[in-house]
N, C-alpha and C positions, 0 to 999 in steps of 0.2 A: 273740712272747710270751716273758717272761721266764721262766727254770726255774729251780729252785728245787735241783735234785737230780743233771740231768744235764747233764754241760758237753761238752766238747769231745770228749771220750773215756770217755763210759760215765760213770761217778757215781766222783768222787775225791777224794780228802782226807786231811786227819790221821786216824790212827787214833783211834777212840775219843772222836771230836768230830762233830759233824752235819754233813755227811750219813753221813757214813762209821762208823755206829753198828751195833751188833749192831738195835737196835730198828727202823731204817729198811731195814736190810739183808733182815731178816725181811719188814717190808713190801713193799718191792722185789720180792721171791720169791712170793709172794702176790701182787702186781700181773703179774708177768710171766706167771706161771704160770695165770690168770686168762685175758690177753691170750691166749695160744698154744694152752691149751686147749680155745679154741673153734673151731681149726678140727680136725673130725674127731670120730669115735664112740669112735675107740681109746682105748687106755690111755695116755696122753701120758708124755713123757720125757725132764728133760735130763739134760743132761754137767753138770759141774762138777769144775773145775780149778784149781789155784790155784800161785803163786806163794812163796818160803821163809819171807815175815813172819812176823814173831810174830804178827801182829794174824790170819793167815788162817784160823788156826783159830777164832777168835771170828766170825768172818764166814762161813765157812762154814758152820758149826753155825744160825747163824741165815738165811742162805740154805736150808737144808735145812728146818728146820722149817716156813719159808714156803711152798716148791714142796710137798712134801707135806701140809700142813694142807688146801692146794685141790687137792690129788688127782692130784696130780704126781711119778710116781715119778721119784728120784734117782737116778744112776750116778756114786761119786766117783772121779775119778780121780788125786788125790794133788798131789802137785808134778810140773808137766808145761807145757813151753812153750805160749806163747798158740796158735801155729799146729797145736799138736796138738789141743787143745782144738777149734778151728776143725775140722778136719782128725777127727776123733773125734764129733763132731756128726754131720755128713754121714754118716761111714759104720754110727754105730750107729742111722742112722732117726731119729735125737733130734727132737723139736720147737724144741729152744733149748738152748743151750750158753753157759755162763757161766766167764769165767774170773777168780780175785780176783787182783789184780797192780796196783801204781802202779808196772809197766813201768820204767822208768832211775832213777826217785826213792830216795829212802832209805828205808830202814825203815819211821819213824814215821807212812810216807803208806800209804795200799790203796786197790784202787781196784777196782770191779766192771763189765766188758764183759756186752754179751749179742751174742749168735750167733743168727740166725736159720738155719731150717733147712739151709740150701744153705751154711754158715758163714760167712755174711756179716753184719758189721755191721748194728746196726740202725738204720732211716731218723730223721729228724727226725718223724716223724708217730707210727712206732709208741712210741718212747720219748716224746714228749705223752702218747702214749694210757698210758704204764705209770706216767709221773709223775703224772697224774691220780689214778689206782686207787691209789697209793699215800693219798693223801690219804681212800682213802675208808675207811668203817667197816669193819675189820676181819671183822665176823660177815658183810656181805656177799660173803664173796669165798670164804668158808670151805666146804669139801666136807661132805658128809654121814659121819657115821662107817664106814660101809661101804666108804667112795671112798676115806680117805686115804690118801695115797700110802707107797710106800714104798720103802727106803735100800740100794745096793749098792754095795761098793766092787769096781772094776774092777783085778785083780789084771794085767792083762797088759796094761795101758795103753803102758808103757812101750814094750814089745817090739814093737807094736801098731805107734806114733811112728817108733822105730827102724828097723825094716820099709818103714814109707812112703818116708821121708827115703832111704834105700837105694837104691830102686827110681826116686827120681830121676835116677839115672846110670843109663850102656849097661850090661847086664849082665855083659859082659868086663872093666867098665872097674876098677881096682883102687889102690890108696893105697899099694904096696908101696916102701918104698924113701923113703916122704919121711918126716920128723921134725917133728911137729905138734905145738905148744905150743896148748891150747885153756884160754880162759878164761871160765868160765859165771859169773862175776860172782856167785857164792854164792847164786845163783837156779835157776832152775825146769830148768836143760837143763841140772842138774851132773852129771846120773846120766845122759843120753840122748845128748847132743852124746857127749864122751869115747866112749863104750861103742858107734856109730853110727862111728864113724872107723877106731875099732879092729879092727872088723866088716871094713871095709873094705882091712886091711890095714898100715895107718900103725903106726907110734912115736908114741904118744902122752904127750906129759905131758901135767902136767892141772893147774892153778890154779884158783884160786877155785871150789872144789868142796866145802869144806867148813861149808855153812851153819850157822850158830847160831842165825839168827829177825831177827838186829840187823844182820850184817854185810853183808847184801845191797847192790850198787852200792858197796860201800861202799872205793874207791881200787882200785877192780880193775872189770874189764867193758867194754863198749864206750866207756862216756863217762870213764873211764879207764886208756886202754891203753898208761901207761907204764909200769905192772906188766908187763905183757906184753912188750913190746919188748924188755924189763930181760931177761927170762928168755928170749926168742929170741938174745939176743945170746949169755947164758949159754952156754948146750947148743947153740948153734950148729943151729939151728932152718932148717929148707925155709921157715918158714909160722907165721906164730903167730893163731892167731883168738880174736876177745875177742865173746863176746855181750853181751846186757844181761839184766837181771833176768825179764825173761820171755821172753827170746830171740828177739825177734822184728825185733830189730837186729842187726848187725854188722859191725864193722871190722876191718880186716886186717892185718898187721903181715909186710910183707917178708925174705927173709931179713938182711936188712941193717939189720932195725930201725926201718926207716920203715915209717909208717905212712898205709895206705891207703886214705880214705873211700867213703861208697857211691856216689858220680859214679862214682871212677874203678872200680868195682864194677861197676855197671849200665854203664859202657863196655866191660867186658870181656866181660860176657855178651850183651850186645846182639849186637857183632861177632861173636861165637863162633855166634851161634845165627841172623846172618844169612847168615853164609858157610855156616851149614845150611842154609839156606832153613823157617827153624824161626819166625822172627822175624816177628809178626806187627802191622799196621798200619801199619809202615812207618817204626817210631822208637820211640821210648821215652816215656815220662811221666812228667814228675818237675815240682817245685815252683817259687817264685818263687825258692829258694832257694838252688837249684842252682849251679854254674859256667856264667859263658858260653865258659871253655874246654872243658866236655863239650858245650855246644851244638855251638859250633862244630867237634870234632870230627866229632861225626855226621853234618855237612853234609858234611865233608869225603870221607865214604865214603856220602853218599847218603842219609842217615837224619836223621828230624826229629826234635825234641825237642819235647813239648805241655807248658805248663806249666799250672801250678794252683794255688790256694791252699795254704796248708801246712797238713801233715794228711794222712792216710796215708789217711783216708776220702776225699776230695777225688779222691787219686790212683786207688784202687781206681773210683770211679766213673767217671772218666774213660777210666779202662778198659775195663768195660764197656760203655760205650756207644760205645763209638767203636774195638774190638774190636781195643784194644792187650795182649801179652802180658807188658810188660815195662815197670817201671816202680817208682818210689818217690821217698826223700828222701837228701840230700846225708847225713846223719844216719845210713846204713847201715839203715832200713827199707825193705825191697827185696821187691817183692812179682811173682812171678812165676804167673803166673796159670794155664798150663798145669797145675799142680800144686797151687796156696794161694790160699786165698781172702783174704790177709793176709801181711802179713813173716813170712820166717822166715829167720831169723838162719842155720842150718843147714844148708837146705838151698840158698843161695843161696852160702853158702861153698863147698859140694860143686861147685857150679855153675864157682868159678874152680877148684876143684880140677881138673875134669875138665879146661880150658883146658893147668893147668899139665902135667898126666899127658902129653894127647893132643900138644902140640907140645914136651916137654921143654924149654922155656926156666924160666928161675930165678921165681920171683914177681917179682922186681925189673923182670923187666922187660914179662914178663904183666900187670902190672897198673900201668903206665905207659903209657898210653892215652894221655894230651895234658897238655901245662903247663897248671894252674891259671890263671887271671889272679888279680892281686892282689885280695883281699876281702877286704873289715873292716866287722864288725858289732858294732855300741854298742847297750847298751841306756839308755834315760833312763827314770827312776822318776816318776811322779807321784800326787798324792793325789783330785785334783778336777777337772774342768773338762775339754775336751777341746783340749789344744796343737795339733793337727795345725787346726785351724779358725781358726789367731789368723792373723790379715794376713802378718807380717812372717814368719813361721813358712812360709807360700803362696809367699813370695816370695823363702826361700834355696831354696825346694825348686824351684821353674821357674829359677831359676839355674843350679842343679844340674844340673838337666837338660840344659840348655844346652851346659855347660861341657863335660860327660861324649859328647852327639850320641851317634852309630851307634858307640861305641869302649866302651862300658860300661855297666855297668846302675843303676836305683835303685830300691831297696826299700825303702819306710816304711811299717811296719802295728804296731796294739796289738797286742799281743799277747793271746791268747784267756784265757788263766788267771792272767794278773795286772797290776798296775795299773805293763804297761810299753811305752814306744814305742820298738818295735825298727827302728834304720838302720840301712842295708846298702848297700854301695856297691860294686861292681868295676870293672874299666875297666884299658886297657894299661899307663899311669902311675899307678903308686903314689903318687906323692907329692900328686898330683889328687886319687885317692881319701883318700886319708885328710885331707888338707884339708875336700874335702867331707863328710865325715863328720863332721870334729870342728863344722864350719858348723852344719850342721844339728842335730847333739848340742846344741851351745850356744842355739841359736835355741829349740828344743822344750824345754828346761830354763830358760830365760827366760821365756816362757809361762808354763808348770805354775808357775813359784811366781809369777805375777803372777795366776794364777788364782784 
């Protein structure tokens, strides 16, 4: 069935354009709130959290007035990473936790997650069920005047986060001595990351902590961390960590200014926490996306790699059910389950910290796990029709295969939120890979405009 409201990740869009409206937003809140309060006699409860856009105050205002019109008391908790929100759920008994954030986007986008009670994402079934109620009559859903809920802002949210995130590491275990450049990408962890290090003991400087509403992601943060590098090189830095706008990524920046993705990420905690005998299932889970030199490294010490669709829900489920603790995207979504029910940019940083503290080697070489293989990923645009179904299009791509056998990988999928066919090719020979790449670049671009 097609949706109307919710995509890949909760309901996202331009601000101030449909779906992503104060008016649907409202509805949303009234649909969810609806859903959740029917299980139980009690007083029902969510969280609500949001990210630094301009737009979140407009959305959250009408988020609020939804959950309480049907008799949904409100807890706000301000600007505050996705996983505290998640993480804040759980522990205040909530029935649903909401966080507003379009995550790594720009400004001009917001976007709205819901949290089921255990802080997990919600399934494809119950979001039908809230997209539905959204569509429905308004005076339907609505509480009796006696019931309406009502609004608190949660003053110790903060500390609350910072507390958790702490309590991830050994109690002895301390940050003294190293020089941490952190970059909260003018988003939701610019007051909690910093201030959570510092706790810890570090030197901290601190970038992109100064929000304005517009500059969010905006040439600073994980999906641009040559701001960062810039400034570990600067002040001559242990470590530099760059989040994203709701902190629920992140990459890492060596003392040497290179920089580190979530592979080589999840291969450092993986090992660390097998040589604990902490590491559970057996291996890791990560996407189509990933390296098959983090594959192969985990062979190398024993440990498998499960992969999955791309998509952080994909990875979380896969975890669950098959009772892995460690796991995410090449991307720096890193989701460690002992502790989050979702990435958390923060405290899977702590996670190499502790690496870096407990065996005193540099980041440089902590977090040089295994070579890369070559990878090159194209995106081709199209307007109509579906390329990947034309003949000749079938036929670079079993070439492809071919050519590449047991020495590399290939990955050809639309993309979920927009109208684009992303190829992905790795393998030991470069110059193979990007051949095939551009092969197939050109074949699915022939297609789309004969379509």
């Amino acid at each position: 069935m097609s949706r109307r409201y919710f995509g890949t990740d909760g309901i996202r869009g331009l601000a101030n354009r449909a779906p992503m409206t104060s008016e649907i937003a409202l509805k949303a809140g009234m649909a969810a709130g609806h859903v959740f309060s029917r299980n139980g006699s009690h007083r029902h409860r969510v969280v609500i959290g949001k990210d630094t856009r301009l737009s979140g105050y407009m959305i959250e205002s009408a988020l609020l007035s939804g959950f309480t019109a049907v008799g949904i008391d409100v807890f706000l908790l301000g600007p505050m990473p996705t996983p505290a929100v998640a993480m804040l759920t759980r522990s205040m008994r909530a029935d649903l936790g909401v966080m507003i954030s379009a995550s790594h986007n720009p400004y001009e986008d917001n976007g709205i997650k819901f949290f089921d009670p255990d802080g997990y994402k919600l399934s494809d079934e119950m979001e039908a069920e809230i997209e539905a109620l959204i569509e429905a009559p308004s005076d339907q859903l609505m509480a009796t005047p006696d019931k309406i809920g009502r609004a608190t802002r949660i003053e110790s949210a903060q500390e609350r986060y910072i507390e958790f995130a702490k309590r991830t590491l050994a109690k002895n275990l301390r940050l003294d001595g190293l020089r941490i450049v952190v970059d909260c990408a003018n988003g939701a962890a610019y007051k909690v990351a910093p201030e959570a290090l510092w706790e810890l003991g570090a030197e901290v400087i601190r970038i992109g902590v100064e929000p304005n509403g517009r500059n969010i992601n905006l040439k600073c943060g994980s999906t641009s961390p040559e701001a960062l590098a810039d400034k570990v090189r600067e002040v001559r830095a242990d470590i530099g960590i760059a989040l994203d706008g709701d902190a629920d990524r992140v990459v890492i920046v060596d003392e040497k200014a290179r920089i580190v993705d979530g592979d080589q990420i999840m291969a450092v905690i993986a090992e660390s926490w097998h040589r604990r005998g902490k590491l559970a299932g057996g291996g890791v889970v990560a996407t189509v996306m990933s390296n098959l030199g983090f594959e192969r490294y985990l062979g190398g010490i024993g440990l498998s790699l499960a992969r999955t669709a791309v998509g952080d829900r994909y990875v979380v489920e896969h975890m669950r059910k098959h009772g892995y603790n460690v796991g995410g995207e090449q991307s720096g979504h890193i989701v460690l389950s002992d502790f989050t029910t979702t990435g958390d940019g923060l405290v899977s940083a702590l996670q190499v910290l502790a690496t870096v503290v407990t065996t005193g080697k540099p980041v440089s070489e902590v977090c040089k796990r295994f070579d890369p293989l070559p990878q090159i990923l194209k995106n081709v645009r199209y307007s109509e029709g579906r390329p990947l179904d034309d003949a000749r299009v079938k036929s670079v791509i079993e070439g492809a295969k071919t050519k590449l056998g047991t020495s590399g990988r290939l990955v050809i999928r639309p993309s979920g939120t927009e109208p684009v066919i992303r190829v992905m090719a790795e393998g030991d020979n470069e110059t193979m890979v990007a051949t095939i790449v551009d092969d197939i670049v050109d074949a699915v671009r022939k297609a789309a405009q004969a379509a």
